[in-house]
Biopython code that builds the backbone (N, CA, C, O; Angstrom):
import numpy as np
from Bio.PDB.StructureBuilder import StructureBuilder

atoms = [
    (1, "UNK", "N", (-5.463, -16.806, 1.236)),
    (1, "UNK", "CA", (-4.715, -15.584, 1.181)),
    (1, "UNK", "C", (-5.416, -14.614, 0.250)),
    (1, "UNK", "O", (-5.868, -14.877, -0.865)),
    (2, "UNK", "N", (-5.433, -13.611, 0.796)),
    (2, "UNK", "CA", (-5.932, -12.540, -0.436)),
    (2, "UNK", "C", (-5.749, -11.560, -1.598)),
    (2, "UNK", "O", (-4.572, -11.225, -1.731)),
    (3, "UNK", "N", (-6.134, -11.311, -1.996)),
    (3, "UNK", "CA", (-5.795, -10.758, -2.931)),
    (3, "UNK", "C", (-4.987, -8.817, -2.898)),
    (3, "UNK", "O", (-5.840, -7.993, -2.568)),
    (4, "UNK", "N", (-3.937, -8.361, -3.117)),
    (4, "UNK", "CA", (-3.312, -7.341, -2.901)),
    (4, "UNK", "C", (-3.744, -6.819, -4.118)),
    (4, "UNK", "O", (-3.843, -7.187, -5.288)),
    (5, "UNK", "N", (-4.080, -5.341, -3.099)),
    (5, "UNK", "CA", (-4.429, -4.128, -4.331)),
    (5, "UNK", "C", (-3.706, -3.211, -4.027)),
    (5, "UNK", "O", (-3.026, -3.286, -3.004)),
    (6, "UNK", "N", (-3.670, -2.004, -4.925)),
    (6, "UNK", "CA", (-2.685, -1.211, -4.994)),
    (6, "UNK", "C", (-1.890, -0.404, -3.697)),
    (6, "UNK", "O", (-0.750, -0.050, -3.394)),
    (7, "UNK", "N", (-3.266, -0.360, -3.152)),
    (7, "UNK", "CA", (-3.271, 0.542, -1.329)),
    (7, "UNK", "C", (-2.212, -0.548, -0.322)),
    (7, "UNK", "O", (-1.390, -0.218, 0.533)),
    (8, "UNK", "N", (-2.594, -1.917, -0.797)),
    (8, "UNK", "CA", (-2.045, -2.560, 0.155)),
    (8, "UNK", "C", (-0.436, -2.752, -0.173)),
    (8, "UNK", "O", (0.403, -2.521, 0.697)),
    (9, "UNK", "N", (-0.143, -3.110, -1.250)),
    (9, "UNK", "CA", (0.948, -3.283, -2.134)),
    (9, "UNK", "C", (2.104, -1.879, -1.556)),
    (9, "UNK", "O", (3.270, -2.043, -1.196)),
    (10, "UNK", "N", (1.302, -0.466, -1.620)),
    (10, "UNK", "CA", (2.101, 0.684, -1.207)),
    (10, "UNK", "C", (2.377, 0.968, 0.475)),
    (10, "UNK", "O", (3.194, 1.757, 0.949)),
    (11, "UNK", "N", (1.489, 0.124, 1.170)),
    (11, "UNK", "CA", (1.619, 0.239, 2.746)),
    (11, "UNK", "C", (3.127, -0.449, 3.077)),
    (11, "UNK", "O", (4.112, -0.152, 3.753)),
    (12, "UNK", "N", (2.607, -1.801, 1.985)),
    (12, "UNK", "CA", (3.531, -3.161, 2.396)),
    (12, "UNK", "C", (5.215, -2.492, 2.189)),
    (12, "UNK", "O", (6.168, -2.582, 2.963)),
    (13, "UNK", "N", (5.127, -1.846, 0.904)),
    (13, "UNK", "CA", (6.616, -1.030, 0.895)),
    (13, "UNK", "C", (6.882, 0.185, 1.352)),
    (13, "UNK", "O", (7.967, 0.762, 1.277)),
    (14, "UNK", "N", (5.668, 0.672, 1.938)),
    (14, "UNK", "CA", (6.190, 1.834, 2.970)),
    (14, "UNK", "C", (6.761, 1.503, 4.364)),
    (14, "UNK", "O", (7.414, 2.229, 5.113)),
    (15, "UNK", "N", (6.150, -0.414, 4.610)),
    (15, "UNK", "CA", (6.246, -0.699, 6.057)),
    (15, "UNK", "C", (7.840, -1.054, 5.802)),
    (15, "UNK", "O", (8.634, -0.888, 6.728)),
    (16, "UNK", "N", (8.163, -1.412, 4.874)),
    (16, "UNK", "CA", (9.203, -2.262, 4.239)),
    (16, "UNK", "C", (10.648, -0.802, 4.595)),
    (16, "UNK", "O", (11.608, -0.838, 5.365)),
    (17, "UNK", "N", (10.263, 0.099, 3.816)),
    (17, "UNK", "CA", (11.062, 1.014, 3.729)),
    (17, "UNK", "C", (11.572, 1.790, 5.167)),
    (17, "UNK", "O", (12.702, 2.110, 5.535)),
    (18, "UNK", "N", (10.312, 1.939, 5.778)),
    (18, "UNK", "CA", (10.879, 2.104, 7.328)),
    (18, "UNK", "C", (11.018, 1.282, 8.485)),
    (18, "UNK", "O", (11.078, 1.850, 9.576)),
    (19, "UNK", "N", (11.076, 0.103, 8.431)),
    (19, "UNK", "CA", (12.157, -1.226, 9.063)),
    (19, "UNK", "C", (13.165, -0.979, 8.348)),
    (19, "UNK", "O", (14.066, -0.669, 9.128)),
    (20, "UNK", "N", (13.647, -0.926, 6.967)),
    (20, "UNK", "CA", (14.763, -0.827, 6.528)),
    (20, "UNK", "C", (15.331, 0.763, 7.141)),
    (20, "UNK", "O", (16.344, 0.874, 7.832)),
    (21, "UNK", "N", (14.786, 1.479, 6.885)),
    (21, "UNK", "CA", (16.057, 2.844, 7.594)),
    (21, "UNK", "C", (15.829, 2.237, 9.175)),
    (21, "UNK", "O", (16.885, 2.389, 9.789)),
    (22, "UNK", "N", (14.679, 1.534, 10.111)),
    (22, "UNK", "CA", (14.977, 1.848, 11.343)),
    (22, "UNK", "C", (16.496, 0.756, 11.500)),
    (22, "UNK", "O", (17.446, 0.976, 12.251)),
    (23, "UNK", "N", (16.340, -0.410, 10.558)),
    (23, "UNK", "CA", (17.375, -1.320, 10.882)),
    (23, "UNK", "C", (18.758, -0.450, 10.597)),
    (23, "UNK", "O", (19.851, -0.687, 11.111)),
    (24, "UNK", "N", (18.448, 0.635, 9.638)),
    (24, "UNK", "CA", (19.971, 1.103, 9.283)),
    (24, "UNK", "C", (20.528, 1.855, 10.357)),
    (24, "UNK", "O", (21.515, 2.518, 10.038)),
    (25, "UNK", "N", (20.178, 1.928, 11.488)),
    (25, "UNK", "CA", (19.952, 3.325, 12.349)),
    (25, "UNK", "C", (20.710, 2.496, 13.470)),
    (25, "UNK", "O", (21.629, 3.047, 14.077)),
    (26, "UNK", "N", (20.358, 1.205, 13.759)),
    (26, "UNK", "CA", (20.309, 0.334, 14.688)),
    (26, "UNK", "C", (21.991, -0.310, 14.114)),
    (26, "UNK", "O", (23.045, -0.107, 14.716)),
    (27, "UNK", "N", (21.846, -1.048, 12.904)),
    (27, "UNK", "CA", (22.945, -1.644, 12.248)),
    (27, "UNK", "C", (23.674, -0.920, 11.464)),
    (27, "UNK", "O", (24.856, -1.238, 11.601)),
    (28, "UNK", "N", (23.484, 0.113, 10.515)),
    (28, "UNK", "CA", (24.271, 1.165, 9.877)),
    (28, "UNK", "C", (24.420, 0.618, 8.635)),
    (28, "UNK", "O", (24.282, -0.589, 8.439)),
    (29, "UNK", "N", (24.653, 1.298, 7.897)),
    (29, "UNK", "CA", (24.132, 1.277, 6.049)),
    (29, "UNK", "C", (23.202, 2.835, 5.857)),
    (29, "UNK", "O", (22.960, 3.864, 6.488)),
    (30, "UNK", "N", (22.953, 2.292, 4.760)),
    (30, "UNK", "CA", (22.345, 3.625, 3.750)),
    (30, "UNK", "C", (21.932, 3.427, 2.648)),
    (30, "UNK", "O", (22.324, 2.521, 1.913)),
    (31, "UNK", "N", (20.898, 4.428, 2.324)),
    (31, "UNK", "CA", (20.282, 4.271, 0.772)),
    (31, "UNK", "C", (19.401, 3.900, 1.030)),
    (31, "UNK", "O", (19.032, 3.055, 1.846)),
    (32, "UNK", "N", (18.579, 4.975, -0.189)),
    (32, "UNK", "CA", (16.962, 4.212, -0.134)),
    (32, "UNK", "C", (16.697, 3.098, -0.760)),
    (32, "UNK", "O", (15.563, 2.640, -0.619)),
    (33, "UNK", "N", (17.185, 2.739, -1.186)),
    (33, "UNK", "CA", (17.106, 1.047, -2.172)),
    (33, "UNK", "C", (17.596, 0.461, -1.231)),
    (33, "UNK", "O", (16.826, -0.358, -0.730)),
    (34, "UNK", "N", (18.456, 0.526, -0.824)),
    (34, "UNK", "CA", (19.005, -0.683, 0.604)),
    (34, "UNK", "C", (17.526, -0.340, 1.759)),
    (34, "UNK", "O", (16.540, -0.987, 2.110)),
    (35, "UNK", "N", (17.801, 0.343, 1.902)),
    (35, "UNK", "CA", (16.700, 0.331, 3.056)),
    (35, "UNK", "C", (15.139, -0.152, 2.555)),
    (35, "UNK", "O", (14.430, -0.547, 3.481)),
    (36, "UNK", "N", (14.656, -0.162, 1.483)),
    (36, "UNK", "CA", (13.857, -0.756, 0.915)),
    (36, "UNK", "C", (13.761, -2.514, 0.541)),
    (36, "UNK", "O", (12.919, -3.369, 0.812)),
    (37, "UNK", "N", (14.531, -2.531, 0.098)),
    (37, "UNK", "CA", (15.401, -4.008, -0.426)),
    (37, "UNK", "C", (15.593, -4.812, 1.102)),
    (37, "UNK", "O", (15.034, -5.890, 1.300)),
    (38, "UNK", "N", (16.388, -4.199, 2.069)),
    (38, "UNK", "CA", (16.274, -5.331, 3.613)),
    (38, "UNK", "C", (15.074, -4.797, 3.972)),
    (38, "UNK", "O", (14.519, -5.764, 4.493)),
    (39, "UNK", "N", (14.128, -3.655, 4.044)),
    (39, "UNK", "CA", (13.192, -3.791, 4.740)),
    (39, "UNK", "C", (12.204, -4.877, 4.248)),
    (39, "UNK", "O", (11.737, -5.610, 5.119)),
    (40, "UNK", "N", (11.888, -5.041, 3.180)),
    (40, "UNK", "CA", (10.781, -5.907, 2.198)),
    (40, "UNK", "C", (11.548, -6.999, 2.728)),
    (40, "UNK", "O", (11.019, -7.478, 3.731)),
    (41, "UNK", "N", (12.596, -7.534, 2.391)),
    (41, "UNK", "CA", (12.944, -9.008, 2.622)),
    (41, "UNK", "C", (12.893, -9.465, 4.083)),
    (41, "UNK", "O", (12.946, -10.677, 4.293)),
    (42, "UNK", "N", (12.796, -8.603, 5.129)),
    (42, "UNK", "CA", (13.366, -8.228, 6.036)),
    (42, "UNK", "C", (11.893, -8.284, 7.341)),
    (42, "UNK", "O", (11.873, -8.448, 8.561)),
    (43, "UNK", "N", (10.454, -7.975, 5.938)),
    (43, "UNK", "CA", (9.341, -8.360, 6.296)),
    (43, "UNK", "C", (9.136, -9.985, 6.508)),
    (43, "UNK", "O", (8.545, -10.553, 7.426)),
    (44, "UNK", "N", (9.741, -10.489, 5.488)),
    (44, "UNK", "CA", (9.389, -11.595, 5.028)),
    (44, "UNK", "C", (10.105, -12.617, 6.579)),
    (44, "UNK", "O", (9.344, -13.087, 7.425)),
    (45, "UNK", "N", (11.320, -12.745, 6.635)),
    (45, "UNK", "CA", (11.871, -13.028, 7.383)),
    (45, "UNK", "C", (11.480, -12.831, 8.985)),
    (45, "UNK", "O", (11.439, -13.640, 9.912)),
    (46, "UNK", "N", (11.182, -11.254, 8.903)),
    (46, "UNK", "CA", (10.439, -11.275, 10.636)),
    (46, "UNK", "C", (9.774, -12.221, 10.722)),
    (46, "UNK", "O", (10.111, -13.145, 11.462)),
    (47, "UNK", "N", (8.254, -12.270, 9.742)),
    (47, "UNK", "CA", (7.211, -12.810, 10.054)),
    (47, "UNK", "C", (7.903, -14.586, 10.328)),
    (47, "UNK", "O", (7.898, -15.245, 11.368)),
    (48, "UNK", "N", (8.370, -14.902, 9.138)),
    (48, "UNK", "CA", (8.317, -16.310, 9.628)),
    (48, "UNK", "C", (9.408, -16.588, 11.052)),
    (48, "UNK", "O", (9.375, -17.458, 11.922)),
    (49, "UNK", "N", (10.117, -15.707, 10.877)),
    (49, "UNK", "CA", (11.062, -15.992, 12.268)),
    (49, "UNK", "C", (9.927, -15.777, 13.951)),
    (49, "UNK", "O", (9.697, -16.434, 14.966)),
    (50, "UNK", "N", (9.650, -14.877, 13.548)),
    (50, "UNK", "CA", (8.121, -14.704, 14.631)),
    (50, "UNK", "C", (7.283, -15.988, 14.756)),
    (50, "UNK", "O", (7.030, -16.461, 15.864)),
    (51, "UNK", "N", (6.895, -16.496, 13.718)),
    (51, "UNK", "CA", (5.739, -17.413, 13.552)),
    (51, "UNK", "C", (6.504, -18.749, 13.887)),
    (51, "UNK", "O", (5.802, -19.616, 14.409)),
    (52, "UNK", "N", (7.723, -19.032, 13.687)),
    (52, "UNK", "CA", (8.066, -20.664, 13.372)),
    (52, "UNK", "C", (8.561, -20.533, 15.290)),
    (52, "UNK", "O", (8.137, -21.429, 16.019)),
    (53, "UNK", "N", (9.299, -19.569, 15.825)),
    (53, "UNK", "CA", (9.177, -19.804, 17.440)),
    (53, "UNK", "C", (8.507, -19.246, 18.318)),
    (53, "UNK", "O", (8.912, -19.096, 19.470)),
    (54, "UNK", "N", (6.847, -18.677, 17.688)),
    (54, "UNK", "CA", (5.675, -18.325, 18.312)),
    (54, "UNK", "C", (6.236, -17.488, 19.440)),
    (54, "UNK", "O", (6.186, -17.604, 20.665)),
    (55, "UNK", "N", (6.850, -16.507, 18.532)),
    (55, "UNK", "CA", (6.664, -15.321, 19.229)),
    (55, "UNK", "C", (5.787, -13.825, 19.317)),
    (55, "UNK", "O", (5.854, -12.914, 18.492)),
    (56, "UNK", "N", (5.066, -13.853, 20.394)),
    (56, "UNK", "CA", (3.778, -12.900, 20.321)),
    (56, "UNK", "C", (4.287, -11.374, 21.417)),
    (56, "UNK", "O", (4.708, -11.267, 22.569)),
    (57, "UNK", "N", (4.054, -10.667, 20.616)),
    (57, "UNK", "CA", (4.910, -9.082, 20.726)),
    (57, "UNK", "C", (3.867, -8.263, 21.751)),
    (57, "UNK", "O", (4.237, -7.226, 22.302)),
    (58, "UNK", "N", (2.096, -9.003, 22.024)),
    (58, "UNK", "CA", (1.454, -8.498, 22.705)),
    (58, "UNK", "C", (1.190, -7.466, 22.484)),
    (58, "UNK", "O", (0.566, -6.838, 23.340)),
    (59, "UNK", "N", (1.518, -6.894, 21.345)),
    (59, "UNK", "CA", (1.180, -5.443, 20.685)),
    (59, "UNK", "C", (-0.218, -5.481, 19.612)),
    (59, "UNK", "O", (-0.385, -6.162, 18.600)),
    (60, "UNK", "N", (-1.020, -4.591, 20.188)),
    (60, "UNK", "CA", (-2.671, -4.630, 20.016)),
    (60, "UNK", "C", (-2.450, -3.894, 18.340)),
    (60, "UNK", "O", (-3.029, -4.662, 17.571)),
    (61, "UNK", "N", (-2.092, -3.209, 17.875)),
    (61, "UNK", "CA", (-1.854, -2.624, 17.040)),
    (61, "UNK", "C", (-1.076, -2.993, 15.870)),
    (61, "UNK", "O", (0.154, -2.993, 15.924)),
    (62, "UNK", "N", (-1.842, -3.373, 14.601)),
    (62, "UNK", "CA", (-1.365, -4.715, 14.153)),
    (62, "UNK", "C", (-0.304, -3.613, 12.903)),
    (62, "UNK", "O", (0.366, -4.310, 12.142)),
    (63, "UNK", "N", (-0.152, -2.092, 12.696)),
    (63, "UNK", "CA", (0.781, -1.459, 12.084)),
    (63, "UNK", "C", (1.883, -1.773, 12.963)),
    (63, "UNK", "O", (2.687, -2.673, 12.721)),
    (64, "UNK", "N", (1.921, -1.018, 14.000)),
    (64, "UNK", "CA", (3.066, -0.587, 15.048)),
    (64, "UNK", "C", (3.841, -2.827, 14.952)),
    (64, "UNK", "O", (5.013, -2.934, 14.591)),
    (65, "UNK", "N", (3.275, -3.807, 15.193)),
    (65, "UNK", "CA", (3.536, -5.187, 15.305)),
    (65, "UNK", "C", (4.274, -5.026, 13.995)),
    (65, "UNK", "O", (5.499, -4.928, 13.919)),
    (66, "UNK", "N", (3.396, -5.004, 12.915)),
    (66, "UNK", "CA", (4.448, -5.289, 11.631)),
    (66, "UNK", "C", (5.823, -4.621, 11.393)),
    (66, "UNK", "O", (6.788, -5.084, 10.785)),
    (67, "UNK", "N", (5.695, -3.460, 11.994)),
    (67, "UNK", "CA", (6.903, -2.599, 12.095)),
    (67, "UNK", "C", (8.109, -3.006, 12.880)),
    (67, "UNK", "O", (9.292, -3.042, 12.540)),
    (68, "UNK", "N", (7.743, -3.194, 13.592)),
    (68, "UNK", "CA", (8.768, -4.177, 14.879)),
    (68, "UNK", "C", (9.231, -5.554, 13.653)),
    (68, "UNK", "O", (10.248, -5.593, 12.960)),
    (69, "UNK", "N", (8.185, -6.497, 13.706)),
    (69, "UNK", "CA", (8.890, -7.781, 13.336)),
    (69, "UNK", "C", (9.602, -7.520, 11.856)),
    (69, "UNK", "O", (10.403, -8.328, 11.385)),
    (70, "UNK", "N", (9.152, -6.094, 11.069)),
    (70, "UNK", "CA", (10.169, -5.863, 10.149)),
    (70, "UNK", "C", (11.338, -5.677, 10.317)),
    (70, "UNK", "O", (12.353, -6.151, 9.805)),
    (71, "UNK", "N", (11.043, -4.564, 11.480)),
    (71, "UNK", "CA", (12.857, -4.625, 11.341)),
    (71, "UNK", "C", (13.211, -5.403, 11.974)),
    (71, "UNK", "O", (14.333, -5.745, 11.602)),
    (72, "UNK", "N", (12.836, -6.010, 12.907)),
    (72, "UNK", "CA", (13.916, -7.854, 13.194)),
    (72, "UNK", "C", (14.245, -8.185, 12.131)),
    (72, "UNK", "O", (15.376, -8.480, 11.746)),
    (73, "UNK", "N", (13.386, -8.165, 11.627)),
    (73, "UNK", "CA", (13.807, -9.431, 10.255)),
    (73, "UNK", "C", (15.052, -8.234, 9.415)),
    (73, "UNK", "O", (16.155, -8.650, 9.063)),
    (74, "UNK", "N", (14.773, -7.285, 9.278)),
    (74, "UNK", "CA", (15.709, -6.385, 8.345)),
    (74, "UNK", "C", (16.912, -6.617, 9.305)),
    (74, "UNK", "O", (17.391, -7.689, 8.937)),
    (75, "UNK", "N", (17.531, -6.213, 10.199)),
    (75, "UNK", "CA", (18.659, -5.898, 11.550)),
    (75, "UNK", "C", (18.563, -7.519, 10.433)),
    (75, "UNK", "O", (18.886, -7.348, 9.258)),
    (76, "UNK", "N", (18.214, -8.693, 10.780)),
    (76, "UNK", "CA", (18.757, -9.879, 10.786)),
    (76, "UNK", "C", (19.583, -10.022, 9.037)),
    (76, "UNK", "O", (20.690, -10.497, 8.789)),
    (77, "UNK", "N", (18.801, -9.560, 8.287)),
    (77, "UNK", "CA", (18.819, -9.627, 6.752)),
    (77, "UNK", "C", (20.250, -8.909, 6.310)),
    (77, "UNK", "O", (20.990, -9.187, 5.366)),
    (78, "UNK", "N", (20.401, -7.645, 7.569)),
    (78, "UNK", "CA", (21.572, -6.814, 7.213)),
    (78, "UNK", "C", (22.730, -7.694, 7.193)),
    (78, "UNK", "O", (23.456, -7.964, 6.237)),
    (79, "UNK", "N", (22.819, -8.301, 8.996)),
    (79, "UNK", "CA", (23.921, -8.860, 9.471)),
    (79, "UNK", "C", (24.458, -10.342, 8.620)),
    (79, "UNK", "O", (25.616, -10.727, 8.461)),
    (80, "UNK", "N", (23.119, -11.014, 8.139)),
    (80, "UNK", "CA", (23.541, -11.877, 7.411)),
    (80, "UNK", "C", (24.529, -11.937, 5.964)),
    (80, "UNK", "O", (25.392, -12.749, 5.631)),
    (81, "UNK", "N", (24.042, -10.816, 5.337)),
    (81, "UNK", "CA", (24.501, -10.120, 4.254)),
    (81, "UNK", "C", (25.723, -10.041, 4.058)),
    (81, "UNK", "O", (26.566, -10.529, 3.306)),
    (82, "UNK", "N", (25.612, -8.788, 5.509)),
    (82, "UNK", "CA", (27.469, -8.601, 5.443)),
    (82, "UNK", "C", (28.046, -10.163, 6.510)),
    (82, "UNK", "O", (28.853, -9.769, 7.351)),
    (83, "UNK", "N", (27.895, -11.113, 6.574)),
    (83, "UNK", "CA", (28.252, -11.930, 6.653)),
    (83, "UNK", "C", (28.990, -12.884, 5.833)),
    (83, "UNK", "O", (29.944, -13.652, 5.951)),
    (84, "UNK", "N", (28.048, -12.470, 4.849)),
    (84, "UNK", "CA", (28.141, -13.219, 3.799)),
    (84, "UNK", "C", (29.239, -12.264, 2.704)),
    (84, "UNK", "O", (30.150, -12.770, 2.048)),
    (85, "UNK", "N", (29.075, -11.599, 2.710)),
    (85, "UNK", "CA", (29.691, -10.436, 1.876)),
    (85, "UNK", "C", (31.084, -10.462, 2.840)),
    (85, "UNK", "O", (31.686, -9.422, 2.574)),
    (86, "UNK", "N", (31.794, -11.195, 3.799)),
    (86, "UNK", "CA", (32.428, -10.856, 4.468)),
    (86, "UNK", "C", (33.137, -9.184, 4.843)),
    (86, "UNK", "O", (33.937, -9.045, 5.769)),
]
sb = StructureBuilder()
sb.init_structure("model")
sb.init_model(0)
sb.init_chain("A")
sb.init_seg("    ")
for serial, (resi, resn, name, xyz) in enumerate(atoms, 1):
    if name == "N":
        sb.init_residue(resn, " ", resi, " ")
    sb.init_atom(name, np.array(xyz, "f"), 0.0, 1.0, " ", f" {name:<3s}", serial, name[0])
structure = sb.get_structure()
């Protein structure tokens, strides 16, 4: 794994931040800290939810891919939340 520098670190929470508003748009909420906060976690979660039932999005474009499996993972991060939060 490599090493994150500053450029990458600011993509990762820009990708983060817009899965989080697209999930809010889709699921509903607000705030830029919420939308930041499920998008980042929301990364985390796509990817392995993607990876553990090898799912391939066929999308050549490896921004536009991360964006997608963010907000899966965010939409998922929301619903769990307020799940939990009844």
């Amino acid at each position: 794994m490599g090493r994150m520098d500053t450029r990458s670190i600011l993509i990762f929470l820009g990708i983060g931040l817009l899965a989080g508003f697209l999930a809010s748009l889709i699921v509903g909420g607000g705030g830029l800290i919420t939308y930041l906060v499920s998008g980042v976690i929301g990364s985390f979660v796509g990817g392995y939810i993607f990876s553990a039932l090898n799912i391939n999005l066929g999308i050549t474009n490896e921004l536009v891919r991360q964006i997608i499996t963010s907000t899966v993972g965010a939409i998922l991060v929301v619903l769990v939340a307020r799940l939990i939060a009844g």
